[in-house]
TIVO-128566 format. One record per residue: residue number from 1; x, y, z of N, C-alpha, C in turn; residue in three letters. Coordinates in steps of 0.1 Angstrom, whole numbers, padded with zeros to 4 digits. Example, Ala and Ser with C-alpha at 12.3 -4.5 7.8 and 13.67 -1.06 7.14 Angstrom:
(pt 1, (0132, -0057, 0078), (0123, -0045, 0078), (0132, -0033, 0078), 'ALA')
(pt 2, (0128, -0022, 0071), (0137, -0011, 0071), (0129, 0000, 0079), 'SER')
END
This chain:
(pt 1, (0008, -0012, 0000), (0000, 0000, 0000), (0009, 0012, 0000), 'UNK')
(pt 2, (0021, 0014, 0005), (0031, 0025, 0006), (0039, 0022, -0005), 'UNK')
(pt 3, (0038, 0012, -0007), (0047, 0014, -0021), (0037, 0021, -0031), 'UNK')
(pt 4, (0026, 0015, -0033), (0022, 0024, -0045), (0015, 0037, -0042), 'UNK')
(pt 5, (0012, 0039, -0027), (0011, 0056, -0032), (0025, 0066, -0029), 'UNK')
(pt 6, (0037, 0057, -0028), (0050, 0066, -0029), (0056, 0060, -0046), 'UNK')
(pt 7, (0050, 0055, -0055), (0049, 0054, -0072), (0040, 0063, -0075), 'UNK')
(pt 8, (0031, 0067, -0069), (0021, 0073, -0076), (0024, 0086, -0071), 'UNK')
(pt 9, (0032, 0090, -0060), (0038, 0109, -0056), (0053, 0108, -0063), 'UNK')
(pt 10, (0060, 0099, -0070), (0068, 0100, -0080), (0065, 0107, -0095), 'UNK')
(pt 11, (0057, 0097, -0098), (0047, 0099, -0112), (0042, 0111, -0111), 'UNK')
(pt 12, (0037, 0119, -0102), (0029, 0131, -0102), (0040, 0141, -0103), 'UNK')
(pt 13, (0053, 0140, -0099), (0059, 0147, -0094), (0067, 0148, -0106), 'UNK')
(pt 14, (0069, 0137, -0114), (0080, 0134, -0129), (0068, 0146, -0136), 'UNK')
(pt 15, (0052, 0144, -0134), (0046, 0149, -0146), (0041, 0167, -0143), 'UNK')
(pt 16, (0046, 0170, -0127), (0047, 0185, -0127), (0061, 0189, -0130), 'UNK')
(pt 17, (0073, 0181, -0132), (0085, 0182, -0138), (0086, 0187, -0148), 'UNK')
(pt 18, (0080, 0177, -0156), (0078, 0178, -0173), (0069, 0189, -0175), 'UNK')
(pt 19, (0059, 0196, -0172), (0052, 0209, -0171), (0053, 0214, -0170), 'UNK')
(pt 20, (0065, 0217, -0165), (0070, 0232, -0159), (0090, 0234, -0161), 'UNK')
(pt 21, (0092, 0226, -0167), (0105, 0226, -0175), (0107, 0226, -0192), 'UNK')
(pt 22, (0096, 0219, -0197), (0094, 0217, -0209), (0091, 0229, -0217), 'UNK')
(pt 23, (0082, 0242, -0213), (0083, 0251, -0220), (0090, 0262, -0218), 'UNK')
(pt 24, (0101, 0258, -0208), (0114, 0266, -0208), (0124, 0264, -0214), 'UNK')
(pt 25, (0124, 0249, -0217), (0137, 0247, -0226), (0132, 0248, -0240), 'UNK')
(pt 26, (0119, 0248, -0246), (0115, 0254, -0256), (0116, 0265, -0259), 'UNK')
(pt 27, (0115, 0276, -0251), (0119, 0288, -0252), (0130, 0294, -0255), 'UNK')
(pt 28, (0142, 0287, -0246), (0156, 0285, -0247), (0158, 0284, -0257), 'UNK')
(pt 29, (0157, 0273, -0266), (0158, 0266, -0277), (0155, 0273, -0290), 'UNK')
(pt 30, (0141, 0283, -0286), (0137, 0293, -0296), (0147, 0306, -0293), 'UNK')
(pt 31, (0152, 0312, -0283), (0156, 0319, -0283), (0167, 0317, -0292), 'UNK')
(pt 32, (0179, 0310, -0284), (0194, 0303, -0295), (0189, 0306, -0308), 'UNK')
(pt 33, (0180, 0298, -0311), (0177, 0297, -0326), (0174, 0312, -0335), 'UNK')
(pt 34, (0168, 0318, -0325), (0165, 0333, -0333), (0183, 0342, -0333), 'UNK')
(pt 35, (0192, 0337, -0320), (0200, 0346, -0322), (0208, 0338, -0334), 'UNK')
(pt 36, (0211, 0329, -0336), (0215, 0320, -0349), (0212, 0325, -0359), 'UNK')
(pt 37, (0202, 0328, -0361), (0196, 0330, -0374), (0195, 0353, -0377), 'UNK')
(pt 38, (0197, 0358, -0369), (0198, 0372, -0366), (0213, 0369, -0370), 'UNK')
(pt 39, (0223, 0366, -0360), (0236, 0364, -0367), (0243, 0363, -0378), 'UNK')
(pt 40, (0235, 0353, -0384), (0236, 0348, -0399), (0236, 0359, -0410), 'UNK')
(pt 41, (0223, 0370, -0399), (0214, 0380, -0412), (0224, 0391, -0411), 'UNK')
(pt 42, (0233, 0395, -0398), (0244, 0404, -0398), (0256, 0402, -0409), 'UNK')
(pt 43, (0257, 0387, -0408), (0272, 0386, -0416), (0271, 0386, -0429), 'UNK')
(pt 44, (0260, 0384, -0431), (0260, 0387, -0449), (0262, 0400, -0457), 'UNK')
(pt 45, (0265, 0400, -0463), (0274, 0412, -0470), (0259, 0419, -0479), 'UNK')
(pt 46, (0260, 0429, -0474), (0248, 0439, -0480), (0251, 0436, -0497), 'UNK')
(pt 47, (0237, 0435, -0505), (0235, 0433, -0520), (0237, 0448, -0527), 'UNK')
(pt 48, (0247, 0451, -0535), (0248, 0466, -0539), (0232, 0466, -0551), 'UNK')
(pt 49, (0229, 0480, -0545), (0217, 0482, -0557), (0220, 0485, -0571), 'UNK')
(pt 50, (0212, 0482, -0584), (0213, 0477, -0597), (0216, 0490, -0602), 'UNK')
(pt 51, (0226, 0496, -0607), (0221, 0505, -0612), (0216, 0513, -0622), 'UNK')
(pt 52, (0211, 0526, -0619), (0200, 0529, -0630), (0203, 0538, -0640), 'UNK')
(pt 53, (0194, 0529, -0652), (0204, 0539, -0666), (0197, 0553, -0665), 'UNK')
(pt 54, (0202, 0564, -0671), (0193, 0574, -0667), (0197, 0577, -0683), 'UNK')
(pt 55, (0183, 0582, -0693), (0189, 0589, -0705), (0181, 0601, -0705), 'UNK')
(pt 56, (0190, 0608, -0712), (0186, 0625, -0713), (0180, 0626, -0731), 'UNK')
(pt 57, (0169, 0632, -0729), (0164, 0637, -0743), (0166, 0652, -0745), 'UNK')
(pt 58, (0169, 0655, -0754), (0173, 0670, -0759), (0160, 0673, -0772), 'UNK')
(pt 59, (0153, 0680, -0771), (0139, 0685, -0777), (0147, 0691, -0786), 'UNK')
(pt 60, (0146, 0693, -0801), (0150, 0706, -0809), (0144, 0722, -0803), 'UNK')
(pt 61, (0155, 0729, -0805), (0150, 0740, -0802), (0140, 0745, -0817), 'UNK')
(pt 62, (0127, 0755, -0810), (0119, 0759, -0818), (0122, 0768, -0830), 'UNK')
(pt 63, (0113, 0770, -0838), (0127, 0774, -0849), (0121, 0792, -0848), 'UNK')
(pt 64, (0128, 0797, -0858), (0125, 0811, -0855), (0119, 0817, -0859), 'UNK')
(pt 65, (0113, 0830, -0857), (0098, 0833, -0859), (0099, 0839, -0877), 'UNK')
(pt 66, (0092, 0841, -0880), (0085, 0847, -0895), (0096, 0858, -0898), 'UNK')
(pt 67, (0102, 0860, -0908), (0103, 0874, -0910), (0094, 0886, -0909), 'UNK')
(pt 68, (0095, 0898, -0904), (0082, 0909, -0912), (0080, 0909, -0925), 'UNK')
(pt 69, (0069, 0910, -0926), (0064, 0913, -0939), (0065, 0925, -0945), 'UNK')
(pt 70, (0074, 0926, -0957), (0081, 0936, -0962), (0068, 0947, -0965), 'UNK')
(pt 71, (0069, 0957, -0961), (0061, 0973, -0966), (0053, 0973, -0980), 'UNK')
(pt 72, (0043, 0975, -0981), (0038, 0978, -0994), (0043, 0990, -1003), 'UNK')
(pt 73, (0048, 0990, -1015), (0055, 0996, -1020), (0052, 1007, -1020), 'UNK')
(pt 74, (0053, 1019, -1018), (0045, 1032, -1018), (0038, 1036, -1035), 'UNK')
(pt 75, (0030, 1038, -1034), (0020, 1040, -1044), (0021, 1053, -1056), 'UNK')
(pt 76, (0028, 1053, -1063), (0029, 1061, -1074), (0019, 1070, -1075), 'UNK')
(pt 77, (0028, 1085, -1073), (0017, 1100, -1081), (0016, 1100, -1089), 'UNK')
(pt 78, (0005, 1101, -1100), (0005, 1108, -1109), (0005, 1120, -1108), 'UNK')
(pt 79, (0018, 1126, -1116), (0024, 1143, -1117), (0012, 1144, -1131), 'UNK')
(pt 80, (0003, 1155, -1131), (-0006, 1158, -1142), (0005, 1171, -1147), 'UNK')
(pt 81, (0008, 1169, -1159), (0015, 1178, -1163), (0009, 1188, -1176), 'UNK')
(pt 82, (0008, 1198, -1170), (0000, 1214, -1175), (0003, 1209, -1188), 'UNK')
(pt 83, (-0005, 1213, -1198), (-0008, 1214, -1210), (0000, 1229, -1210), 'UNK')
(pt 84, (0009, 1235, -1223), (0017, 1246, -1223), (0005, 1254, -1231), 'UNK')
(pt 85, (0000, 1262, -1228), (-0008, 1274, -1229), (-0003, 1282, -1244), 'UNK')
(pt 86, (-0010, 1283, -1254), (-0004, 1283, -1263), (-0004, 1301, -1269), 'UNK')
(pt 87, (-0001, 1313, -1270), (0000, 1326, -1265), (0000, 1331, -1281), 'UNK')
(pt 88, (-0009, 1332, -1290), (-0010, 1338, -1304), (-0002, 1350, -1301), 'UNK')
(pt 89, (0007, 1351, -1309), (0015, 1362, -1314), (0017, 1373, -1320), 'UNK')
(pt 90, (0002, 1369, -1328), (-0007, 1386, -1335), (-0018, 1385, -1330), 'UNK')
(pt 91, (-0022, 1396, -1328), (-0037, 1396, -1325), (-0049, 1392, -1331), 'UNK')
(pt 92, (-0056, 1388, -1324), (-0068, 1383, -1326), (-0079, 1390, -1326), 'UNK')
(pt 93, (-0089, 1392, -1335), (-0100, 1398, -1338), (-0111, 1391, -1334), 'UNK')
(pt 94, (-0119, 1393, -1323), (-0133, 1389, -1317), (-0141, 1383, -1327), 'UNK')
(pt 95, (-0150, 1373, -1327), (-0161, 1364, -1334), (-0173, 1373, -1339), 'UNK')
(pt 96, (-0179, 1379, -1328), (-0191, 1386, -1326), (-0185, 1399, -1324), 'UNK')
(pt 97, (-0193, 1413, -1329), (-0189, 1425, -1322), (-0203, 1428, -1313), 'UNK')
(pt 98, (-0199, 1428, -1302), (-0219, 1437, -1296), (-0219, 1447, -1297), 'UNK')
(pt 99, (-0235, 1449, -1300), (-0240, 1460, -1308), (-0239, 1473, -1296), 'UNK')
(pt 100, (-0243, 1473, -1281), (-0239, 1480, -1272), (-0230, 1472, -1264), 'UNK')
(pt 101, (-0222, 1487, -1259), (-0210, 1482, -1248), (-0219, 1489, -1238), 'UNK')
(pt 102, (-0214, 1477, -1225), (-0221, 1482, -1217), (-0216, 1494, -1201), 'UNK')
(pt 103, (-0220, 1501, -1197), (-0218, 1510, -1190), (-0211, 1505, -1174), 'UNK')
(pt 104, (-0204, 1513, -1175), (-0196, 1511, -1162), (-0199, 1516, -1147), 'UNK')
(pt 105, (-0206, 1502, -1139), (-0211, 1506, -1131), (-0211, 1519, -1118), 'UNK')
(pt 106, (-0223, 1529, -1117), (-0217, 1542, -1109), (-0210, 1542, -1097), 'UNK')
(pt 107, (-0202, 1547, -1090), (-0193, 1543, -1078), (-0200, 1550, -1064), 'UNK')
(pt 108, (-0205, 1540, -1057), (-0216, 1546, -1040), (-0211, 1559, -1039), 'UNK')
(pt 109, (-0214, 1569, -1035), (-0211, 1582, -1031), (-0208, 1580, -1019), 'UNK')
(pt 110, (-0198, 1590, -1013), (-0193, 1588, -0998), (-0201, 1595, -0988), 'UNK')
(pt 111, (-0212, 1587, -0982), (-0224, 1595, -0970), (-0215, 1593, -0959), 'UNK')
(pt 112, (-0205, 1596, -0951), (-0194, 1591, -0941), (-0201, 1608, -0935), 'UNK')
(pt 113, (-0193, 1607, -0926), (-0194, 1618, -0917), (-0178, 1624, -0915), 'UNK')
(pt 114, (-0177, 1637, -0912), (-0163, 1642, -0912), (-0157, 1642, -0897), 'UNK')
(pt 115, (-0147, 1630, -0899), (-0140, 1629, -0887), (-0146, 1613, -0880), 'UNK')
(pt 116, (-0160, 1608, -0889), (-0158, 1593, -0890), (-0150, 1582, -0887), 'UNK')
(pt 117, (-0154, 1568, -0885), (-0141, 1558, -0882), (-0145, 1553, -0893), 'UNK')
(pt 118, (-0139, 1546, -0901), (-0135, 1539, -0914), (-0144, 1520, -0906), 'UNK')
(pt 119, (-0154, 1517, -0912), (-0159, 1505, -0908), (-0176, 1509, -0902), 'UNK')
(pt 120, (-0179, 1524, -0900), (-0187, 1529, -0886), (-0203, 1527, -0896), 'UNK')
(pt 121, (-0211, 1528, -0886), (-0227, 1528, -0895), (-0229, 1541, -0896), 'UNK')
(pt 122, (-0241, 1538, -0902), (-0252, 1557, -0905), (-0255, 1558, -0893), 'UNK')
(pt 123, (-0256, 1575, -0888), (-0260, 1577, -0875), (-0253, 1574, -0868), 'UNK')
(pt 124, (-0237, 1571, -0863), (-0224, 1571, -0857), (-0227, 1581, -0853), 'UNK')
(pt 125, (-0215, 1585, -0844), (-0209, 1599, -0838), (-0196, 1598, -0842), 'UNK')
(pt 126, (-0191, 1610, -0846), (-0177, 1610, -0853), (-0169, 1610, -0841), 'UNK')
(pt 127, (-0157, 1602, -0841), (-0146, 1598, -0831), (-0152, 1588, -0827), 'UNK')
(pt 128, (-0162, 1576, -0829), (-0169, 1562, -0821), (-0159, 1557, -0826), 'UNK')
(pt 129, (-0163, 1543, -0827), (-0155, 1529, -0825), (-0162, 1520, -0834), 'UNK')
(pt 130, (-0158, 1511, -0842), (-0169, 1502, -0852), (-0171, 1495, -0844), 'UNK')
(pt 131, (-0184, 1490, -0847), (-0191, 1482, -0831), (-0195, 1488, -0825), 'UNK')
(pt 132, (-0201, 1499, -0824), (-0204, 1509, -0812), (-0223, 1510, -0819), 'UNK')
(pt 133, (-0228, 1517, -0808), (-0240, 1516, -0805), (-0248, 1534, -0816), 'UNK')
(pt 134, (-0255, 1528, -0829), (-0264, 1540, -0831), (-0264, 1555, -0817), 'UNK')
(pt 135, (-0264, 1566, -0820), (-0271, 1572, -0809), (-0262, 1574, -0795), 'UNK')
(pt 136, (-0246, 1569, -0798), (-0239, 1570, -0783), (-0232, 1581, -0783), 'UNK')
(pt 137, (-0224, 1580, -0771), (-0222, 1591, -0765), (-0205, 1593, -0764), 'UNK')
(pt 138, (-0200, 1597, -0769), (-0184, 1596, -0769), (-0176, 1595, -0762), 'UNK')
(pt 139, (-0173, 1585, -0753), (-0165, 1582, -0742), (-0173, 1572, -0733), 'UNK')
(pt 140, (-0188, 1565, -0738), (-0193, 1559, -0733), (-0186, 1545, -0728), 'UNK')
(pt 141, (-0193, 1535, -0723), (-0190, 1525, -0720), (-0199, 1512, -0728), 'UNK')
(pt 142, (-0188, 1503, -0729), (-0198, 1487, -0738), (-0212, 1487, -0729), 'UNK')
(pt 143, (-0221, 1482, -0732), (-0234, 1476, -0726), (-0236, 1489, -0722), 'UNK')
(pt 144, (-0236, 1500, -0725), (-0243, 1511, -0721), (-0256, 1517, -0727), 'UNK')
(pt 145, (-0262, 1524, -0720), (-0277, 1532, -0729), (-0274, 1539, -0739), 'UNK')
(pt 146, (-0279, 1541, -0752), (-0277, 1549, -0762), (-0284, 1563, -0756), 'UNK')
(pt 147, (-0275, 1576, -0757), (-0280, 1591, -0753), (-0276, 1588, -0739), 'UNK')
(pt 148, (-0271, 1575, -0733), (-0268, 1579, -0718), (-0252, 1587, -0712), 'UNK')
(pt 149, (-0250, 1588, -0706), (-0236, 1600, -0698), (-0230, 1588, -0700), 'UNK')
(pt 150, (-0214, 1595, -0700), (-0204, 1589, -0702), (-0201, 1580, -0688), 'UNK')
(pt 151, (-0195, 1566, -0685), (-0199, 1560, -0673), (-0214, 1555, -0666), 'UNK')
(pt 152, (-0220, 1556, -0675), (-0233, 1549, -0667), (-0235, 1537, -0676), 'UNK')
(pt 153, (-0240, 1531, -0663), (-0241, 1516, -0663), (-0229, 1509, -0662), 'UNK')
(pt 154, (-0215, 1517, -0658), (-0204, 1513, -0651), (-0204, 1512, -0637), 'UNK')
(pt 155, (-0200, 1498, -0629), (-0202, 1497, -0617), (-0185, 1503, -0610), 'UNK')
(pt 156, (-0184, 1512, -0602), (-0173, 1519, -0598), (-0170, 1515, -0584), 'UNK')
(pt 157, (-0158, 1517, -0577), (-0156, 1519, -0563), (-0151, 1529, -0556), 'UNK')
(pt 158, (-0157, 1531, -0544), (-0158, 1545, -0540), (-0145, 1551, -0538), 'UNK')
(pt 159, (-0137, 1554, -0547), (-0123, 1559, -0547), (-0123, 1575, -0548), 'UNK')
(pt 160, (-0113, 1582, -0550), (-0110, 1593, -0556), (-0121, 1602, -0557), 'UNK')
(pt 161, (-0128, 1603, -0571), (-0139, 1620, -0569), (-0153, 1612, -0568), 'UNK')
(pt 162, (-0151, 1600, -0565), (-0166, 1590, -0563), (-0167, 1595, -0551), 'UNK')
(pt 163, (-0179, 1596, -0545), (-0185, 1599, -0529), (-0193, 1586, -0528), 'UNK')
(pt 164, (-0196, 1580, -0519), (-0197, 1571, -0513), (-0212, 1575, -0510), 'UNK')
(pt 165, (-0220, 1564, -0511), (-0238, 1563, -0510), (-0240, 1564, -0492), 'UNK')
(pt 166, (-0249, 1570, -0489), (-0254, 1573, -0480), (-0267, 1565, -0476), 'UNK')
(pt 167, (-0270, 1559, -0464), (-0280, 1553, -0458), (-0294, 1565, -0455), 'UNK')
(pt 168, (-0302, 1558, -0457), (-0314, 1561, -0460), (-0324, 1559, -0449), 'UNK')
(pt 169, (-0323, 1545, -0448), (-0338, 1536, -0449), (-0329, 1527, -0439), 'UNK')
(pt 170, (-0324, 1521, -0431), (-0315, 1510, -0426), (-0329, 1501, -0420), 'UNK')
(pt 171, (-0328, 1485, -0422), (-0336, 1483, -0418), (-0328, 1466, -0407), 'UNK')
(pt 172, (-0332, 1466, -0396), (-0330, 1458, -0388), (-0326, 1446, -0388), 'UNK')
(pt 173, (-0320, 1436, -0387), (-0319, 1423, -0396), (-0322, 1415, -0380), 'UNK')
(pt 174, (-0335, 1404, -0381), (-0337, 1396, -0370), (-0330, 1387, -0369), 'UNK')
(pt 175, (-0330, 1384, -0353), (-0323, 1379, -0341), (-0327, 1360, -0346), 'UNK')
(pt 176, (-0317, 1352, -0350), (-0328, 1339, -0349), (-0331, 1335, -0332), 'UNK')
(pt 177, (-0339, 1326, -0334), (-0340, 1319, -0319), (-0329, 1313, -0317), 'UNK')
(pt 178, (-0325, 1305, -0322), (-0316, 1291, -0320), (-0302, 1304, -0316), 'UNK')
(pt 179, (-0299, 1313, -0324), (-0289, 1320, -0323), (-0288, 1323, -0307), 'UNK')
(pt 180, (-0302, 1333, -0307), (-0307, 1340, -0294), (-0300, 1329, -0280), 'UNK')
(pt 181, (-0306, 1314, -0284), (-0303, 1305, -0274), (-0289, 1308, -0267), 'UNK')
(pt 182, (-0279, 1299, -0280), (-0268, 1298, -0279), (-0257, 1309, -0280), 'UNK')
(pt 183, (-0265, 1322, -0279), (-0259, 1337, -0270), (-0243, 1337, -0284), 'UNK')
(pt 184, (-0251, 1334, -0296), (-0240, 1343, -0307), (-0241, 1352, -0310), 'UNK')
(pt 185, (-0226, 1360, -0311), (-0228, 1374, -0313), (-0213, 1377, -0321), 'UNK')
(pt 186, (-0216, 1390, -0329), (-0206, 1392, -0343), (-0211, 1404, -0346), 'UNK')
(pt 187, (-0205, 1398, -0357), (-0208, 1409, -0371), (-0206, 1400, -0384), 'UNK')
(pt 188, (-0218, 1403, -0398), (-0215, 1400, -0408), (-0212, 1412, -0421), 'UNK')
(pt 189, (-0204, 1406, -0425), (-0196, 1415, -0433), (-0200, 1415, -0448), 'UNK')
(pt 190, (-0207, 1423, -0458), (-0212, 1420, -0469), (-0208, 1431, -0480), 'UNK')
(pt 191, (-0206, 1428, -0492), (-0203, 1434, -0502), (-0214, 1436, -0511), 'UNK')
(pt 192, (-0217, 1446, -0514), (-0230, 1452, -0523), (-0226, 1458, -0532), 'UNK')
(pt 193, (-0241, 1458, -0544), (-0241, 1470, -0556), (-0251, 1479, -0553), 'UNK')
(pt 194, (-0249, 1490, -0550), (-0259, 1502, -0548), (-0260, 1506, -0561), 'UNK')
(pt 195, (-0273, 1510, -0563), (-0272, 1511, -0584), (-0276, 1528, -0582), 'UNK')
(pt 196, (-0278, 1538, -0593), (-0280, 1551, -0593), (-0292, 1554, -0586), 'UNK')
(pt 197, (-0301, 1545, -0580), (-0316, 1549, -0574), (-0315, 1544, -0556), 'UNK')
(pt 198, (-0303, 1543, -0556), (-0304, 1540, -0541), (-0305, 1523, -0541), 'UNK')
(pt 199, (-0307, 1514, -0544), (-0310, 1501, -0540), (-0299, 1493, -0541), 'UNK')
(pt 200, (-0297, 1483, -0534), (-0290, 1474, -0529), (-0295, 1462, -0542), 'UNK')
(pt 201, (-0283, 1457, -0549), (-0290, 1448, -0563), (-0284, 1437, -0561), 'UNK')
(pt 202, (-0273, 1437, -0553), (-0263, 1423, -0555), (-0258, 1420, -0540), 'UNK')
(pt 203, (-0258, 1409, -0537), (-0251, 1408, -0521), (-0238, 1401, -0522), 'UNK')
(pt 204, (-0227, 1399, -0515), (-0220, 1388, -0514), (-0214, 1386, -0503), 'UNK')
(pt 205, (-0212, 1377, -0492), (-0207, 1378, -0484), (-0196, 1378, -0477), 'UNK')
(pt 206, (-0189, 1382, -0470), (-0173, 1383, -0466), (-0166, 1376, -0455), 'UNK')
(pt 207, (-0178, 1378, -0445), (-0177, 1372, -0435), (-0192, 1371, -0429), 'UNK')
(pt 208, (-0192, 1359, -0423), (-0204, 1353, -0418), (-0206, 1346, -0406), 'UNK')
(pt 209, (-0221, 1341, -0402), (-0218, 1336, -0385), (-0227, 1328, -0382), 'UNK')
(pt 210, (-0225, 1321, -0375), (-0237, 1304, -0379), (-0251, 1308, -0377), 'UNK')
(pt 211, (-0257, 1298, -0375), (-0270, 1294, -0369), (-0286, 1311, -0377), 'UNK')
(pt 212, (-0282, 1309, -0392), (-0287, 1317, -0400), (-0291, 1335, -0397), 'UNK')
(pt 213, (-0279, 1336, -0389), (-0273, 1349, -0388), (-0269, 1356, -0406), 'UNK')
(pt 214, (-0260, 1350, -0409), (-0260, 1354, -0420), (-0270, 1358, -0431), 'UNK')
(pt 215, (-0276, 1343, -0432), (-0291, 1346, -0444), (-0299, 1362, -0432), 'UNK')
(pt 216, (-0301, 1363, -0422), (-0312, 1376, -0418), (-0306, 1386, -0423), 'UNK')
(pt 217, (-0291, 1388, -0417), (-0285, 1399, -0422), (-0283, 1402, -0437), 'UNK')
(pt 218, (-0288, 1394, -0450), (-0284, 1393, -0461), (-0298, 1401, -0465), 'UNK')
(pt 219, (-0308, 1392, -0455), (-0323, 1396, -0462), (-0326, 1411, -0460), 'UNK')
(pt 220, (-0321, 1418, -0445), (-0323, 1433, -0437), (-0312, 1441, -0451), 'UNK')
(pt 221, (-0299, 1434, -0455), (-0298, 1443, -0463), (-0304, 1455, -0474), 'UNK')
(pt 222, (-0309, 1436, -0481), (-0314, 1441, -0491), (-0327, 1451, -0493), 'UNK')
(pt 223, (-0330, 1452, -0480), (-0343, 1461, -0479), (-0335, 1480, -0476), 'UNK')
(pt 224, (-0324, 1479, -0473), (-0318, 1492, -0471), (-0321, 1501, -0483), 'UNK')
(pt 225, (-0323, 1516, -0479), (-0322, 1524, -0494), (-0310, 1534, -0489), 'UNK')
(pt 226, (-0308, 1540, -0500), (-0289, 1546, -0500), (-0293, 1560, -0507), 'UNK')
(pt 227, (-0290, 1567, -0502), (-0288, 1583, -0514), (-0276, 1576, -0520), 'UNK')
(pt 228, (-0278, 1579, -0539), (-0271, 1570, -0542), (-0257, 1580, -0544), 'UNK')
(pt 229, (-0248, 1570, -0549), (-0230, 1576, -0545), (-0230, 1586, -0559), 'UNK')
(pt 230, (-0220, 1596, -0565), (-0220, 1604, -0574), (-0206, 1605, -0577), 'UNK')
(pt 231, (-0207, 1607, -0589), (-0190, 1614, -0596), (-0194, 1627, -0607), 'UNK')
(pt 232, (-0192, 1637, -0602), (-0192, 1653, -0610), (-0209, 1652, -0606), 'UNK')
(pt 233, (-0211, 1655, -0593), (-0225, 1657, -0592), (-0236, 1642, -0604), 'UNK')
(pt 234, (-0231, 1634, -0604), (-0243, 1626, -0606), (-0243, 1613, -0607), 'UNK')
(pt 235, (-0254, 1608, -0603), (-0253, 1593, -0595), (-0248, 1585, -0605), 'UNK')
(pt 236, (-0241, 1572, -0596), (-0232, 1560, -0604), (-0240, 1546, -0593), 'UNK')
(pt 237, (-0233, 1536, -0599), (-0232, 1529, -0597), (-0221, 1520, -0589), 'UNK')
(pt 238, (-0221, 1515, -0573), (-0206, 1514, -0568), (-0208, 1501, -0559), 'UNK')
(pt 239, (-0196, 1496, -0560), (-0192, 1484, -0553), (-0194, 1492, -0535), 'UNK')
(pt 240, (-0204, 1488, -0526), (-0202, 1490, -0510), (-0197, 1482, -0499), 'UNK')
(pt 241, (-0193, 1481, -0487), (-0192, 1472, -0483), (-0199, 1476, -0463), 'UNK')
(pt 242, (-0211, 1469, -0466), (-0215, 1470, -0448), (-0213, 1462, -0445), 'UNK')
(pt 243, (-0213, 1464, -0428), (-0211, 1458, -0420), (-0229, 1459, -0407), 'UNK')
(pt 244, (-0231, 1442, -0402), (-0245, 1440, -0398), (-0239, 1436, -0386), 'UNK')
(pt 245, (-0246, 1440, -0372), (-0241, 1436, -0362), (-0244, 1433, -0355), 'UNK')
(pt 246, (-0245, 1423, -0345), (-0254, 1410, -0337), (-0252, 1412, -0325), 'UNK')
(pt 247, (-0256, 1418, -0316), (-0256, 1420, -0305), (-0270, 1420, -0296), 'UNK')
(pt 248, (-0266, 1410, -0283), (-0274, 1405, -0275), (-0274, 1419, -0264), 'UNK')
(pt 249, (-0286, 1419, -0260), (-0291, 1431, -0253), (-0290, 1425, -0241), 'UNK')
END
C-alpha cells in the first residue's frame, strides 16, 4: 500500500516536472535559434543596388519666328502735267462784235461823316469805335444806354472823386431763436451793388456767423435804401461794403 502511493507521488511529481521545464527549454531553444539566425542575417554582406540607366532627351529647339512682312511699295503719283498754254503772237480779232458796250457801273457816293471811323454805321458819332452803339455818347461805356452820360451803367468803387452812398432807410436784420439761445454774437460783413436809385442789387458775403445769422442779415440788407454815390454831381453805380451787427441786449 506505501509502495504504491510513494509510485504514484513520484509519477505526479515526474509529470509537474515535465510541465513546468518543458516550455522553458523550448523557449531557450527558440531563443538560441532566433540569435543564430539574426547572426547569420548580420554577416552577410549587404547586396549593392542595380544600377540605374538614366537617358537625357534633348527636344529641338523651336525654330525662329516669321520674318516681317516687307512694306507695301509706296503707291505712285500721278504728276498731271499742264498742257503749255499756247500765246498767239498777233492779234486776234473777236467772233461777234456787240452791238452796245455796256456802262460802267456808278461808284456809291461817300455818306461818311467828317472825322468818322472807317468800318462805322449811318447815325455814328464822329470819333466812335466800329461796333459801337447808333445814338452813343463819346466816351461811353460797352453795354451802355444809347443818349446815356459817359460812365453809366459802369459799376465803380468808391475811390478818388466818387463819394460814397449814403443810408437812408436802414432796416434791422432779425435775431434767430436758436442763435438767441446759444448767445451768438458778431458781425457780418457783406459786399453790395448800390445802383443810381439807391438800391441794394447784389449781395455777397465776406464774413459770416452760424445758426442763419447770415441769411437775416443778407435779407435786412437788401431792404436798405442809399442816397445814391455820385462822380461830377451825378449818381453812379458802386461796389459797398457794410457791415451787420449781432448783438445781444
Amino acid at each position: 500500500m506505501f509502495e504504491q502511493a510513494l509510485l504514484a507521488t513520484q509519477r505526479h511529481t515526474r509529470s509537474r516536472f515535465r510541465a513546468f521545464f518543458i516550455p522553458i527549454a523550448i523557449g531557450i531553444h527558440a531563443v538560441v535559434l532566433a540569435g543564430v539566425v539574426i547572426g547569420q542575417y548580420w554577416n552577410v554582406d549587404p547586396v549593392p543596388e542595380p544600377a540605374i540607366q538614366v537617358s537625357f532627351l534633348s527636344a529641338l529647339p523651336p525654330p525662329p519666328p516669321a520674318p516681317p512682312a516687307a512694306p507695301p511699295p509706296p503707291k505712285k503719283q500721278t504728276v498731271v502735267q499742264d498742257k503749255p498754254v499756247e500765246v498767239p503772237l498777233e492779234p486776234v480779232q473777236p467772233i461777234e462784235i456787240p452791238e452796245e458796250i455796256p456802262e460802267a457801273p456808278d461808284q456809291p457816293e461817300d455818306t461818311g461823316v467828317s472825322g468818322g471811323v472807317p468800318g462805322g454805321v449811318p447815325g455814328g458819332v464822329p470819333g466812335g469805335v466800329p461796333g459801337g452803339v447808333p445814338g452813343g455818347v463819346p466816351g461811353g461805356v460797352p453795354g451802355g444806354v444809347p443818349g446815356g452820360l459817359p460812365g453809366e451803367g459802369e459799376i465803380l468803387r468808391v475811390v478818388g472823386d466818387v463819394k460814397k452812398p449814403e443810408v437812408v432807410n436802414r432796416v434791422q436784420p432779425a435775431y434767430t431763436e436758436i442763435a438767441r439761445r446759444a448767445r451768438i454774437q458778431g458781425v457780418v460783413i457783406v459786399e453790395t451793388i448800390i445802383n443810381t436809385q439807391g438800391q441794394v442789387t447784389d449781395v455777397r458775403v465776406l464774413k459770416s456767423l452760424p445758426m442763419g445769422l447770415t441769411e437775416a442779415a443778407i435779407e435786412a440788407v437788401k431792404q436798405w435804401k442809399f442816397k445814391p454815390a455820385t462822380l461830377d454831381n451825378r449818381p453812379v453805380s458802386v461796389y459797398f461794403t457794410l457791415t451787420v451787427n449781432f448783438q445781444l441786449q
